[in-house]
Short mmCIF file of the C-alpha atoms (twelve columns), coordinates in Angstrom:
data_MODEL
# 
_entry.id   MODEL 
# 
loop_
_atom_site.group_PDB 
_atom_site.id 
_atom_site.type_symbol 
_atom_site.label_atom_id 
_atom_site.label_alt_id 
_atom_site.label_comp_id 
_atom_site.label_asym_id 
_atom_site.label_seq_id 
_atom_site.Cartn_x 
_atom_site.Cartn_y 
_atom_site.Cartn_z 
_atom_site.pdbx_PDB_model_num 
ATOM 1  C CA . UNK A 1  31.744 4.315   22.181 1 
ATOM 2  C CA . UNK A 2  30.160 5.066   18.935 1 
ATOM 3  C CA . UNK A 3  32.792 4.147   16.695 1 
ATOM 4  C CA . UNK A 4  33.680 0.846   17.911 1 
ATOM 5  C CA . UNK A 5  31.557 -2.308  18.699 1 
ATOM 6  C CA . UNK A 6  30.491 -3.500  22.582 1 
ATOM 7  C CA . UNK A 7  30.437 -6.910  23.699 1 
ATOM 8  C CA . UNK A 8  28.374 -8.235  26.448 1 
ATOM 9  C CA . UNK A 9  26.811 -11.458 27.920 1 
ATOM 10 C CA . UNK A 10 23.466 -10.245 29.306 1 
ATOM 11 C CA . UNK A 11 20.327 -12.799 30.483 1 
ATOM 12 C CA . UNK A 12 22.965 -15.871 29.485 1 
ATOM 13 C CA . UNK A 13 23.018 -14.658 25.784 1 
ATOM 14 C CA . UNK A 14 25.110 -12.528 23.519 1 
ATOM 15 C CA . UNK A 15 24.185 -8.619  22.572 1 
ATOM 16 C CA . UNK A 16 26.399 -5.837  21.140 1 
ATOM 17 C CA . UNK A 17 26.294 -2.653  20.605 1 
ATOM 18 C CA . UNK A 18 27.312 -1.240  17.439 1 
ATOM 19 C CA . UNK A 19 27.934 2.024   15.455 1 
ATOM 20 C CA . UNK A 20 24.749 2.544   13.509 1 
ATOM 21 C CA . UNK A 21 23.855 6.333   11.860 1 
ATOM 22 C CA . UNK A 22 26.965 8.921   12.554 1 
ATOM 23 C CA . UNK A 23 27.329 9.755   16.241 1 
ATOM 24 C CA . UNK A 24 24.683 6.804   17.190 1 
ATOM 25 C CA . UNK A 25 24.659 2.951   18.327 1 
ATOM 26 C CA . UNK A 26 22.622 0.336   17.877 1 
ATOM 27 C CA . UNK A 27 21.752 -2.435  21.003 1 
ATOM 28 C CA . UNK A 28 21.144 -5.906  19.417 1 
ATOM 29 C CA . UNK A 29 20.320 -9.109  21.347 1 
ATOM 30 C CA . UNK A 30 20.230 -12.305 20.058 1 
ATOM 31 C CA . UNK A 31 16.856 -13.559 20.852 1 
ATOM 32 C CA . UNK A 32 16.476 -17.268 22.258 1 
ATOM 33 C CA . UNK A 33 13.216 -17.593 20.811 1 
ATOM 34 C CA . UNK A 34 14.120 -17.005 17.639 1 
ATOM 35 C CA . UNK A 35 17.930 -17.332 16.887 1 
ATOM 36 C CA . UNK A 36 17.361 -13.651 15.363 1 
ATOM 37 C CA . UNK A 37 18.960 -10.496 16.442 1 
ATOM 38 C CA . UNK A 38 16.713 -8.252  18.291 1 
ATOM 39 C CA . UNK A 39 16.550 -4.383  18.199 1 
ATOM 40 C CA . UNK A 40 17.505 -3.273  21.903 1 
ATOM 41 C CA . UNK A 41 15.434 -0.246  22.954 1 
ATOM 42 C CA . UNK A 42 16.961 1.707   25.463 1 
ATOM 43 C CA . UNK A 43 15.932 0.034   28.746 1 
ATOM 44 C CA . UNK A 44 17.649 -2.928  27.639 1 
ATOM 45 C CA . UNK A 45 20.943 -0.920  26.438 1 
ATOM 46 C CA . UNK A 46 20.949 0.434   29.852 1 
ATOM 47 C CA . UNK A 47 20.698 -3.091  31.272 1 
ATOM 48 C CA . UNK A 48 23.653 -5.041  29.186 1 
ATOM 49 C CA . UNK A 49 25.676 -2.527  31.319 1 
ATOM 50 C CA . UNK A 50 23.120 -2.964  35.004 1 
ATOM 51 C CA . UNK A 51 22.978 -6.795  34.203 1 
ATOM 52 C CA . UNK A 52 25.025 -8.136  32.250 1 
ATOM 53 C CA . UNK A 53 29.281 -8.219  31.408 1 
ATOM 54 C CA . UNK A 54 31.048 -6.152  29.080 1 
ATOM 55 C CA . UNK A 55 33.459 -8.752  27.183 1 
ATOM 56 C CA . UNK A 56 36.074 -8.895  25.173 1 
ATOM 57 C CA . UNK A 57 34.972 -9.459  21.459 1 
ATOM 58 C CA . UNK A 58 37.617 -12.933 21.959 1 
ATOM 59 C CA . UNK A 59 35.942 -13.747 25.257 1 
ATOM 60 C CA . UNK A 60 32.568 -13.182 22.824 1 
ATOM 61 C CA . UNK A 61 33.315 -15.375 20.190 1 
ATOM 62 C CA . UNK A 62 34.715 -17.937 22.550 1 
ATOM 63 C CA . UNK A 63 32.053 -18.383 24.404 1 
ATOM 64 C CA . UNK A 64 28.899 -17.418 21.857 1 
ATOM 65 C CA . UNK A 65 30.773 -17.722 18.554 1 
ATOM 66 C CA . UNK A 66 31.068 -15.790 15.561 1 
ATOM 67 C CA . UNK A 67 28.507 -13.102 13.859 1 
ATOM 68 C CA . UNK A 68 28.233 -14.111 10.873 1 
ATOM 69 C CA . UNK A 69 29.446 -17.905 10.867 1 
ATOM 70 C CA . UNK A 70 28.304 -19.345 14.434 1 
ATOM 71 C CA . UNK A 71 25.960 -16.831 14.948 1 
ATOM 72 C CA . UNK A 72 23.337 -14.961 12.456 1 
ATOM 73 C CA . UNK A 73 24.799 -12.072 10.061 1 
ATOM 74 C CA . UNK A 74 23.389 -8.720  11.867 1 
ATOM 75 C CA . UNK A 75 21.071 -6.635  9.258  1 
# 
């Protein structure tokens, strides 16, 4: 899991998790409030896997659109 990026549709939004640091991941969630990526801490992580679906990065895009172009660049 740590060398590839996760795709999920948790509360009706889009969140990943990505390789961050060597051997780690990062949760992000784009927050409705602000159309800004959110940090994830690891409550949340836990739930885009409880609560939410695991996509396909296609199904992702489909549906949400794409980082960088639909969606905000992730810093």
């Amino acid at each position: 899991m740590a060398n590839q990026t996760k795709y999920f549709e948790w509360n009706k939004g889009p969140a990943i998790i990505k390789p961050s640091k060597p051997g780690h991941v990062k949760g992000l969630f784009l927050s409705p409030k602000t159309n800004n990526w959110d940090s994830a801490n690891v409550i949340q992580v836990g739930d885009f896997f409880d609560n939410g679906d695991m996509i396909s990065k296609a199904d992702f895009e489909e549906k949400f659109g794409v980082i960088g172009q639909d969606l905000p660049n992730i810093i």
